[in-house]
N, C-alpha and C positions, 0 to 999 in steps of 0.2 A: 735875573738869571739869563745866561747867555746860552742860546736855541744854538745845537750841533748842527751844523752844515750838513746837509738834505741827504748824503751819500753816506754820511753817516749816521743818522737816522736809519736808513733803511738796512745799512749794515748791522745795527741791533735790531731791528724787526726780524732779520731773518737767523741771525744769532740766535734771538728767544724762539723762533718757529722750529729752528734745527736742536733747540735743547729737548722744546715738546716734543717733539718725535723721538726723539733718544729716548727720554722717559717713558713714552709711549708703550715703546720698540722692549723697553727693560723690564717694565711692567709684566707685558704680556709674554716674554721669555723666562721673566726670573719668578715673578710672583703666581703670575694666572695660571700657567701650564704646571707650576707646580705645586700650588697652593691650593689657589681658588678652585680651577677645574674638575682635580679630584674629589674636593667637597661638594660641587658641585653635584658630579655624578652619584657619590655616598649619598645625596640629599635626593637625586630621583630615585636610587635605590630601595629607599628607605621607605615612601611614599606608596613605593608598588607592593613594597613588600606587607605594608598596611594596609593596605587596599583588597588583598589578595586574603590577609589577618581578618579584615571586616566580610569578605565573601565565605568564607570555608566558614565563621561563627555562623553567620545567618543559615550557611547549611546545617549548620552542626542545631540549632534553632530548631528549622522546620524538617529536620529528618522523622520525628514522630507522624508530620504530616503526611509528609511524601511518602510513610509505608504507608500511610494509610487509603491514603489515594492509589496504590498500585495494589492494595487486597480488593477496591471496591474495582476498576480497570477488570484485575483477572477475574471476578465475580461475574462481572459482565459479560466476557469473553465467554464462561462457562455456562450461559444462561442463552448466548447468541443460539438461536435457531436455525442459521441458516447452515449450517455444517450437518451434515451427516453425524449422527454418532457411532458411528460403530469403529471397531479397536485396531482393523486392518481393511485392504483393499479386498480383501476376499469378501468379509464380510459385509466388503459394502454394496458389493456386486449381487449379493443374495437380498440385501435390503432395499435395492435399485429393483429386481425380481420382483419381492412383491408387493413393491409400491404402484409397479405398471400392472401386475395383477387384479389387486385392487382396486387400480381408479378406474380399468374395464369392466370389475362386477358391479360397479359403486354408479356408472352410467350407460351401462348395457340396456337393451331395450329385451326385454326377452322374448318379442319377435321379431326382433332383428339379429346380424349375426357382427360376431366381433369375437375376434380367435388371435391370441399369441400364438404365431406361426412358429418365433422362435426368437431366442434371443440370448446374446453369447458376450464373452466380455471382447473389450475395444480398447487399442492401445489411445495415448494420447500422442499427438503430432510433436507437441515443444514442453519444457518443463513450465512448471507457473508458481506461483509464491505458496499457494496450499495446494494439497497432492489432489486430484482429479481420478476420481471413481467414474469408468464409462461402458458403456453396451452397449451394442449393434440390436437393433430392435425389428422384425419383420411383423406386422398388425394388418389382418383384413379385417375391414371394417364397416359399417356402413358410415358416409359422409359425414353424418349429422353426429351418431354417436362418436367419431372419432375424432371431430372438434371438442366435445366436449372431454374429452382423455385426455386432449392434450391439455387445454385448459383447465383443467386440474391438475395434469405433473407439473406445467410452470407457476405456480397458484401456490401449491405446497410450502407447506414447513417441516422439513430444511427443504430448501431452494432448490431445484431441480431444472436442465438445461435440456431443451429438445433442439437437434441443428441436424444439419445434413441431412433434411428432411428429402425426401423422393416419395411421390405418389403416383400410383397406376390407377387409371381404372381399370375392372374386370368385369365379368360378367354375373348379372346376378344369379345368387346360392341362397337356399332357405333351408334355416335351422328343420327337423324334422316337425310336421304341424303346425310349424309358422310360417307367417306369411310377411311379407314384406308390403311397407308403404306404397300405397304408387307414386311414383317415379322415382321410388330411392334410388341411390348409387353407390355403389359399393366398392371400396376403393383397399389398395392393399399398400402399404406404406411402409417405407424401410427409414427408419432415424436411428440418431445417435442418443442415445438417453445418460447424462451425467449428474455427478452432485461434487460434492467436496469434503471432504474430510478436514478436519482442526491438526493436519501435521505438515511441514515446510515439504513445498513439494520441488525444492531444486531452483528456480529462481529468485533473483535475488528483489527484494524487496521494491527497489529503486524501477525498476523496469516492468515494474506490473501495471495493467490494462486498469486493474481493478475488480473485482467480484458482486454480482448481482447483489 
């Protein structure tokens, strides 16, 4: 067999290189882009669309769960203590009232004095995720007992918030026939006395601090 001269040799090397790319070129124009491609995409189609078929079942599955799980959730919610229960802000301003009543006859010494001077409702500064029941609180007190007031309003269930606190001293005052400790001091205090209420109080969920 008689071997082509080198020049032509490489004349059919590149003959066959320039036919493969043609086909190549033909392939991908005539066949891929119209053929293959499209099935291509129908075949990712298809897979999501299955995928999407096995997630909505597995819903459709544990949907008995998931109500069940969100009666036991609100169960909780309505068992939480720390909210206030009452139906409005009026009425929670009367139950803030006498709560503070309360934890003054509950740690009063009855020879000492401690007197609701007065106390009125308080707007709130910013909105927050549950609505905020608040009062302006004015308390003379003696020291002793009026630590323990307070640590009882923050102690409480539902949750109760003392801030803005300001304290004077004053001059000692005795109940009539009592007498006071010696060296008591008797102090008259003005705070802010709050709680919460279980209703959206204007902001949005994302942007809260959080709740005691």
């Amino acid at each position: 067999m008689r071997l082509l001269p080198e020049s032509a040799r490489s004349q059919r090397v590149f003959a066959i290189g320039l036919l493969l790319i043609a086909l190549l070129l033909a392939y991908l124009l005539l066949v891929h882009w119209w053929l293959v491609s499209p099935y291509l995409e129908m075949r990712d189609q298809y897979y999501d669309l299955r995928d999407q078929q096995y997630h909505f079942a597995e819903l459709i599955q544990s949907k008995p769960q998931i109500e069940k799980q969100l009666k036991e959730v609100a169960g909780l919610e309505q068992q939480n203590q720390a909210f206030l229960n009452d139906a409005d802000a009026a009425s929670a301003f009367s139950d803030l009232s006498e709560r503070l009543k309360r934890a003054v006859e509950e740690n009063h010494d009855p020879n000492a004095r401690c007197i609701v001077n007065g106390i009125s409702p308080a707007g709130n500064p910013a909105p927050e995720v549950y609505l905020r029941v608040s009062a302006n609180v004015n308390l003379s007190c003696q020291a002793e007992t009026f630590a323990k007031v307070l640590y009882s309003l923050e102690t409480s269930n539902p949750y109760l918030f003392v801030d803005r606190l300001v304290m004077y001293r004053q001059q000692a005052m005795f109940t009539p026939g009592g007498k006071a400790p010696p060296g008591a001091t008797l102090v008259n205090a003005q705070f802010n006395l709050s709680g919460f209420l279980r209703q959206p109080g204007g902001q949005q969920p994302g942007n809260a601090k959080g709740v005691k």
